[in-house]
Each structure stands twice: as structure tokens, then as C-alpha cells.
C-alpha positions in Angstrom: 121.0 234.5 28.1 123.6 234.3 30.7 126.5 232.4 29.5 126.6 228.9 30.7 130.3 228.6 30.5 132.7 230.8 33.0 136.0 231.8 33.5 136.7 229.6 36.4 135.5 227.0 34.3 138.1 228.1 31.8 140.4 228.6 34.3 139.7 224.8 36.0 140.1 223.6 32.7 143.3 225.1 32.4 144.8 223.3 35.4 142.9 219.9 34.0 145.1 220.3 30.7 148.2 221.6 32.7 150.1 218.0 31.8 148.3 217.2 28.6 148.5 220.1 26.5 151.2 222.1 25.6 151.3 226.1 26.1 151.9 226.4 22.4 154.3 230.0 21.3 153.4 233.2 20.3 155.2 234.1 16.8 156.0 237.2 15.4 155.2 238.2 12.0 157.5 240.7 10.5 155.2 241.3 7.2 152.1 241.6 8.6 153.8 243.9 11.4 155.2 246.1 8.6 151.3 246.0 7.3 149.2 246.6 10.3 151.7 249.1 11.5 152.2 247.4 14.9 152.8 243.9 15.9 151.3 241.1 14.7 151.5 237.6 16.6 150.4 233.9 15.6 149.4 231.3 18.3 150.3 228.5 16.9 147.9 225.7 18.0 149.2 224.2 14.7 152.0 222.8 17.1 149.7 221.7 19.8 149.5 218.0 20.5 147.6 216.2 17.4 148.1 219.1 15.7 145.4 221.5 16.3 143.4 222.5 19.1 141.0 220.1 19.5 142.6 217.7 22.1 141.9 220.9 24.5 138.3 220.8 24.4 138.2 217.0 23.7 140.0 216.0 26.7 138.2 218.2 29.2 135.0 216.7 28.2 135.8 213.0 28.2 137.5 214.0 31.8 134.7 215.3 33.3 132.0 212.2 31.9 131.0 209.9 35.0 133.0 206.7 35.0 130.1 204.8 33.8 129.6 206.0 30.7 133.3 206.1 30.0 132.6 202.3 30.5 130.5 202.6 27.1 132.9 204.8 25.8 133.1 207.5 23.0 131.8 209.1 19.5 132.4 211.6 17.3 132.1 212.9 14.3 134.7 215.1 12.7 136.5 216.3 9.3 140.2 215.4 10.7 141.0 217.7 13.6 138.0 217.0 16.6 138.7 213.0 15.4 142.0 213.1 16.1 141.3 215.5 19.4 139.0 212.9 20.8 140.6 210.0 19.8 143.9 211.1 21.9 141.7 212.5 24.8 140.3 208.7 24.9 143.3 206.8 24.6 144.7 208.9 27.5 141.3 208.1 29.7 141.8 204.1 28.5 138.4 205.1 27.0 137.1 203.5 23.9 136.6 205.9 20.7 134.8 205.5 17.4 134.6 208.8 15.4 132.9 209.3 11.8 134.4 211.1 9.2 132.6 212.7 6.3 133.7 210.3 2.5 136.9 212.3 1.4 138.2 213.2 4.5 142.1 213.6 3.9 143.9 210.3 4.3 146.6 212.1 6.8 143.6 212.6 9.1 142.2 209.5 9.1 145.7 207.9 9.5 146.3 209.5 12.3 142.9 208.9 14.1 143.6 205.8 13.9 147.5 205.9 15.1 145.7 207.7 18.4 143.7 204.7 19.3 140.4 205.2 17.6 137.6 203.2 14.9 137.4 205.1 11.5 134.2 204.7 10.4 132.7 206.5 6.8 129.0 208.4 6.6 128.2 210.8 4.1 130.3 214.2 2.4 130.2 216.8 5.2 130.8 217.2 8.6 126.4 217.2 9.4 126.5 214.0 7.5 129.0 212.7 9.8 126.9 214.2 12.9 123.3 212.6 12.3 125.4 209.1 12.2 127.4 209.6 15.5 124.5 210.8 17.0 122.9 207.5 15.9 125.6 205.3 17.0 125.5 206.9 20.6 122.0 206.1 20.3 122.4 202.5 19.3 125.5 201.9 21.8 125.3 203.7 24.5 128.4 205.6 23.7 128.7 209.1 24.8 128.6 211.7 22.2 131.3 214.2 21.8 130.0 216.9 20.1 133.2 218.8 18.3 132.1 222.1 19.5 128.5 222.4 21.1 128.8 221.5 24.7 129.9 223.6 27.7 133.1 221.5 28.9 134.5 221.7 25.1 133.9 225.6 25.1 135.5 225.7 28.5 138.8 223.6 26.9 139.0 225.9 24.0 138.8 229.0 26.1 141.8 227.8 27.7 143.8 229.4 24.5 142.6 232.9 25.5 144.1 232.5 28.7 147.4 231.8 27.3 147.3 234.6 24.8 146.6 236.9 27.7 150.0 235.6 29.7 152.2 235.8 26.5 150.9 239.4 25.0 149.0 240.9 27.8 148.0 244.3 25.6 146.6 242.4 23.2 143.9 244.6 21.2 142.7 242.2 18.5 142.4 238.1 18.0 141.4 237.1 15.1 139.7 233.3 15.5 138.8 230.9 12.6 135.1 229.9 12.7 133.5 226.8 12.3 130.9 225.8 14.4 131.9 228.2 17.1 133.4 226.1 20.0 136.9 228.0 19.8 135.4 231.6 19.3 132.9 231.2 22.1 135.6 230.0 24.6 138.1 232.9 23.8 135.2 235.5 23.5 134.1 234.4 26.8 137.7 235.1 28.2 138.4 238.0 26.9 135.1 239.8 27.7 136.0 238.8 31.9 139.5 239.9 31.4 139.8 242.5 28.9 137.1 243.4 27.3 138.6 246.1 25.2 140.0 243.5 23.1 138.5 243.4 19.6 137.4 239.8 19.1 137.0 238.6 15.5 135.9 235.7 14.2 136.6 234.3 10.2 134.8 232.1 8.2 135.2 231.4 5.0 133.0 233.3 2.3 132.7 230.0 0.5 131.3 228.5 3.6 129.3 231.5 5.9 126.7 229.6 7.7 127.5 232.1 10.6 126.4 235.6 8.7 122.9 234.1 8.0 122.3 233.2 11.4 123.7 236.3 12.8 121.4 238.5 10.5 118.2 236.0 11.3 119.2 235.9 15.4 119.4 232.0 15.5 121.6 229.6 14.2 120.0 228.3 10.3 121.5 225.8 7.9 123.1 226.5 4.6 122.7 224.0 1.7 126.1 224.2 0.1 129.4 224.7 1.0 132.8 224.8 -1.4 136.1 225.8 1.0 139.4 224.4 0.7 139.2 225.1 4.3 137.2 222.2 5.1 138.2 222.1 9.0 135.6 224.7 9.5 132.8 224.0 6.6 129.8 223.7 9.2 126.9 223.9 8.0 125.1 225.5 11.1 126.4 227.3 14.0 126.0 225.1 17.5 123.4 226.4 19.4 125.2 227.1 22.3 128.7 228.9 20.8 125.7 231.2 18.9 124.0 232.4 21.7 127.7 233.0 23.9 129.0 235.3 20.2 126.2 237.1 20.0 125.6 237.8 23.5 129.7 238.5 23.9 129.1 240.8 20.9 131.9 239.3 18.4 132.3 240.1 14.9 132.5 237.6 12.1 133.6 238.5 8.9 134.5 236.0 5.9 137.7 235.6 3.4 137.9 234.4 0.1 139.8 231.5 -0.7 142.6 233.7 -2.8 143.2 235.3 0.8 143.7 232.2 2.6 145.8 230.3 -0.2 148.2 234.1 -0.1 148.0 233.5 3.7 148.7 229.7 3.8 151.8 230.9 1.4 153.0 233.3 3.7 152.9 231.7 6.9 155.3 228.6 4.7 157.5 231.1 3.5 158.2 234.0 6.0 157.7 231.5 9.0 158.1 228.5 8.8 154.6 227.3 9.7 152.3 224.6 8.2 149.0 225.4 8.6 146.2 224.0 7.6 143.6 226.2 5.7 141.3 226.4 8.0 143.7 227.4 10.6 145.1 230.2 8.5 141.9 232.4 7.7 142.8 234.5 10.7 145.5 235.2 8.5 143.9 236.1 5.6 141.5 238.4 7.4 144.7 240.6 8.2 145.7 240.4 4.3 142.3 241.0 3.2 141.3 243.9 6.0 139.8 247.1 4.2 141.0 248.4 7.7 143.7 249.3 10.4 143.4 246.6 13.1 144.4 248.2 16.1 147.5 246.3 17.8 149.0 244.4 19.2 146.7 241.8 16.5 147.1 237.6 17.3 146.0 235.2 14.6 145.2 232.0 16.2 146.5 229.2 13.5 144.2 226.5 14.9 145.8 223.3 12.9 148.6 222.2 11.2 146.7 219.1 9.8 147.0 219.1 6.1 147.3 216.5 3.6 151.2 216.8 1.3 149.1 216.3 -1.9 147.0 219.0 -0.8 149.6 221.4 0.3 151.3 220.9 -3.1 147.9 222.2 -4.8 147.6 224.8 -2.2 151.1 226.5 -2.3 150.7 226.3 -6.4 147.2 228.1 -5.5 148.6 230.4 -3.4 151.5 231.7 -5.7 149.2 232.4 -8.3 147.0 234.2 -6.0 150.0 236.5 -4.9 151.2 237.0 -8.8 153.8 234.7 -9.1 152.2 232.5 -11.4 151.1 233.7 -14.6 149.3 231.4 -16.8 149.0 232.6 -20.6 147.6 231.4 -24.2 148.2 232.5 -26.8 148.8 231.8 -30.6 152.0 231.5 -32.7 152.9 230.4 -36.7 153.1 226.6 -37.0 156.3 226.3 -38.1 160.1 225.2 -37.1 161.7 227.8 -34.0 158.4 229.6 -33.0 157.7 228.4 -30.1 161.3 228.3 -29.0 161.4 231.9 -30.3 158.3 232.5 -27.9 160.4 231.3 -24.9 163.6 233.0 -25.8 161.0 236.5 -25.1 159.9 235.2 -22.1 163.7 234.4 -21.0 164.5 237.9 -22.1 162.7 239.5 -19.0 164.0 236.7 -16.9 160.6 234.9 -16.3 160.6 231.2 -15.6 158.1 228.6 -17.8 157.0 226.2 -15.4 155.0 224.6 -17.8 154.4 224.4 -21.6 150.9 222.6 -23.6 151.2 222.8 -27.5 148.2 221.8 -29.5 146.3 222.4 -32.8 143.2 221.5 -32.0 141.5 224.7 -30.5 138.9 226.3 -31.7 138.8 229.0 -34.4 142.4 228.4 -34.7 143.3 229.5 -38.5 145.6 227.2 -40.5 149.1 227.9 -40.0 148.7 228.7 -35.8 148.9 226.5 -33.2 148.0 227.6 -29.4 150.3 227.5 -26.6 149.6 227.3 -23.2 151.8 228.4 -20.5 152.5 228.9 -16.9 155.4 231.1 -16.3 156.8 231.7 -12.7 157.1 235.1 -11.6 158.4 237.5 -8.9 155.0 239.3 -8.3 152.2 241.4 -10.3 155.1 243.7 -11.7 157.1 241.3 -13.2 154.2 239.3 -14.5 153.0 242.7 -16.2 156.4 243.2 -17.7 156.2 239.7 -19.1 153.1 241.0 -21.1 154.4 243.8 -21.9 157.0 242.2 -23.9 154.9 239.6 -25.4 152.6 242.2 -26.8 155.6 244.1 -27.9 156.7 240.9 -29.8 153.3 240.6 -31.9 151.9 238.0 -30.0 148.0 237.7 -29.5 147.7 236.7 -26.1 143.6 234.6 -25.8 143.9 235.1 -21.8 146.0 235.7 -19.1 145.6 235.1 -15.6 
């Protein structure tokens, strides 16, 4: 097939977006550096204009529509990111939006659709569900579908990234893009393999949420029944037709992460940068944590969102430091009587471990009289300390039920 979407597409696009998106920084990561053994880079489209991405491909696309079907104006459907893409893009065209989200969609999101100008409306649990009813609105209306990632002039708005990496680290020898439905990958694949093709494009799903590795291995995008991420930006059940056939033809890889990788990586980018990042904007990320291999460098992680609801960035930095070892959560019997559970934390003290929290009940099972369990979650400085902390518990008599 020969790829519908082309660099001076890319590069028209790019002039298009000159005064509506920003050229978002390259930051340097000093631990993954030290880890990769050469520099390590983030693009953070986390700091782009509605906070991922998106409003690149969006806007090109609502742009390049004929003025009469403006006039009807626009629909989407979208988990957060592509709504709040769109409904910016339309507001700047004085075009009408309505976008569907999937039930659950964080309330952050939704919030700030709406603060962009758009209608919220509600249809099903997952980003298809959310699909089927634009598509059926657009139908009804008259409105003009914006398809998150399946459509020529979105690609061409995403590739627009790719040219920016290649101003701001010209020797560039691997990217590493999140993969969702393929919109983003597709655009910078398409770059880079006109540019410089001896760049090592990857692309990262997550493992709880591959609809990409099935298709790959079957040569045409199929569906997957279930998917459970806490990266929900890119939980697609089926690749777009179009981003599949530009991947496979450009010859990208796609690997997948697990969710411990992406909470460590979501940890690290708070911690050693500064950055919020949404979980699906971080699994480039955790690729580099999780890689079995050298990636050759200069590598650049594209962090393609910063959209992510507090409550769930509370649950996800708790996630993340128990991924990483700093959390250690114990249970474990002691004698029912006065002191012993104060003589318990007096141990744990003694090798300067914190106890986050503390559950005391008698109600387990096959607990003998005289023993009550406790269950604990003690803050630690990493794997060693943590095994230190069982170390002296053991030492101390204690019989530990499970640690973790």
C-alpha cells in the first residue's frame, strides 16, 4: 500500500498549527541516561495545549472540512484526551462540538471538554462504545465525524511531533511512542522513515490492553474482547485501519508493558522531573525501565498527556511506590495481649522503616486463641531496606502470613 499520508502533508500541517500549538520541550532524563548508557529525552506533549497531543491532529482536520459541513458541525468520541483535542480545535473554528465519552470517564476530562466549548454526552464503558454512538449521531445530524485517530489529516497533525523531535535532537536513534489506536505512531513513523530512517521507531501498548500484537501477527487489524489498563487513554480495542496498514508498511515495532512498569515510570517522571503524566502518556517510559535490551541513543519518550484525574494520581503514585519497593505491605500474627503490637512497631522502628498504615483484627481465619493478625504497610527506601525489614521481623519470632 502506498501511504496515503506524506511529509508535505506533515510538513503543511506544521505551518497550519504554527499559531495554535506550542513546540512543546525536549527534557533530559538523568536516570534513565545513567541506564541506557546515553541520553535519554522526553517530549513532553503533556504540556501541549489541553494537555496532550490531540489538539494537533484535531485541529488540522476540523481546518481542512469544507465550510459547509462546519455549518453542521462536529463529533467525537473519546476517553478524555481526543474530546478535549477536538473540542478546542472547534471552539477555535466557531464550530459546534458534541463528543461522547465512554461511562467512567475521569471527571477532570469531562470538566474540561466542557470548559473548551463542547456537549458531554454518555454511551457505554469503552472508547468503541463511545465510537458506534458518534458515528450514529453524525448519521442522525449531519455532523462531521472526527475520528480520534483514523483519518489522513489527523495522522498528518500527529506527525507534526516527529518533525519537532528531529529540530530539537537531530541524531535521534530511538522514539519510543504510546499506542492506542495508531494515529500518533503512524504520523511519526511516517516522518521518520522520509527523514531518517535509521531511527528505531517503537511503539508501546499496554500488555493489559494489546489489540495491536494480534493484529500484527494476523496482518489486519482484529478486535479484542477485554481490556483492563490503568492507561485508559490508549485502551482501543482495534487498531484503525489506516494507522495499521502505514506501521506495518513503515516496519515499526510494538512491544507492551505491564502496568508495574508504567506505575514505576509515572513515579519517576513525578519525582526526578517534575512531570505529570498521564498513564498512557508514560508507557514510553516504561518500555525504557522494562527493556531486556540496550536502546541505542540518543532514545526520546514521547509523554503524550498530562491529563490525569488527582484521585487517580493519589492511587497511582501509592501504586507506583510499591512497584519500585518502597512499599511493603505485611501480615502477620502476634500474642493478644497488652504492648505486642507496640513491641512489633518498636522492631520495625529499629531498622528505621516507616508504618504507613496499621489493621488489627481477631477475626481471621485459623487464627489460634491468644493471636490476633496485624496488617501493615510500612514505607521503605527500596527492595534492600524492605528485605532488612524482614529480616528483622523473622529474627524477632514473628510469623510473617505474606509479604508483598
Amino acid at each position: 500500500m502506498h501511504n496515503p499520508v506524506t511529509l508535505t502533508e506533515i510538513r503543511a500541517a506544521r505551518d497550519l498549527l504554527a499559531r495554535i500549538t506550542r513546540t512543546t520541550p525536549l527534557t533530559w532524563s538523568r536516570p534513565l541516561t545513567d541506564q541506557v548508557g546515553g541520553e535519554v529525552w522526553f517530549k513532553c506533549e503533556n504540556l501541549q495545549r489541553a494537555g496532550s497531543f490531540k489538539v494537533r491532529g484535531a485541529y488540522v482536520r476540523i481546518h481542512n472540512l469544507p465550510e459547509h459541513e462546519r455549518a453542521r458541525g462536529v463529533v467525537a468520541a473519546s476517553a478524555g484526551n481526543h474530546a478535549q483535542g477536538v473540542a478546542l480545535a472547534a471552539t477555535l473554528h466557531d464550530v459546534p462540538s458534541t463528543v461522547f465519552m465512554p461511562e467512567g470517564a475521569p471527571l477532570p476530562k469531562v470538566a474540561a471538554t466542557e470548559s473548551y466549548g463542547a456537549q458531554v454526552c454518555f454511551a457505554g464503558t469503552t472508547v468503541d462504545d463511545a465510537l458506534i454512538a458518534a458515528r450514529d449521531y453524525a448519521e442522525r445530524t449531519g455532523a462531521a465525524f472526527i475520528h480520534p485517530f483514523d483519518h489522513p489529516d489527523v495522522i498528518a497533525g500527529q506527525g507534526t511531533i516527529a518533525l519537532e523531535i528531529l529540530e530539537q535532537c537531530p541524531e535521534v536513534n530511538t522514539v519510543l511512542v504510546g499506542l492506542g489506536g495508531g494515529g500518533l505512531l503512524a504520523g511519526v513513523a511516517t516522518v521518520f522513515s522520509a527523514l531518517r530512517p535509521e531511527t528505531r521507531v517503537i511503539g508501546v501498548q499496554a500488555g493489559a490492553a494489546t489489540s495491536w500484537l494480534p493484529s500484527l501477527a494476523a496482518g489486519e487489524p482484529v478486535s479484542i474482547a477485554g481490556m483492563a489498563t490503568m492507561a485508559d487513554g490508549i485502551a482501543v480495542g482495534r487498531p484503525g485501519e489506516l494507522p495499521f496498514e502505514i506501521v506495518r508498511e513503515c516496519g515499526v515495532e510494538v512491544r507492551t508493558v505491564s502496568e508495574e512498569a508504567i506505575s514505576r515510570a509515572l513515579l519517576l517522571l513525578l519525582e526526578r522531573n517534575k512531570l505529570v503524566v498521564e498513564p498512557a502518556g508514560a508507557v514510553g517510559v516504561a518500555a525504557i525501565l522494562e527493556s531486556v535490551e540496550r536502546l541505542k541513543p540518543p532514545v526520546v519518550a514521547v509523554l503524550s498527556g498530562g491529563n490525569v484525574d488527582p484521585l487517580l494520581l493519589l492511587r497511582l503514585i501509592r501504586h507506583g511506590l510499591s512497584s519500585a519497593g518502597r512499599f511493603l505491605s505485611l501480615r502477620l500474627r502476634v500474642p493478644d495481649r497488652p504492648g505486642a503490637l507496640a513491641r512489633l512497631l518498636l522492631e520495625i522502628a529499629a531498622v528505621d522503616a516507616n508504618v504507613v498504615d496499621v489493621e488489627h483484627g481477631r477475626m481471621a481465619p485459623n487464627l489460634a486463641i491468644g493471636e490476633v493478625e496485624v496488617a501493615l504497610t510500612v514505607e521503605t527506601r527500596g527492595p534492600s531496606h524492605a528485605a532488612t525489614v524482614l529480616k528483622r521481623l523473622r529474627e524477632a519470632e514473628y510469623r510473617i502470613e505474606s509479604a508483598q
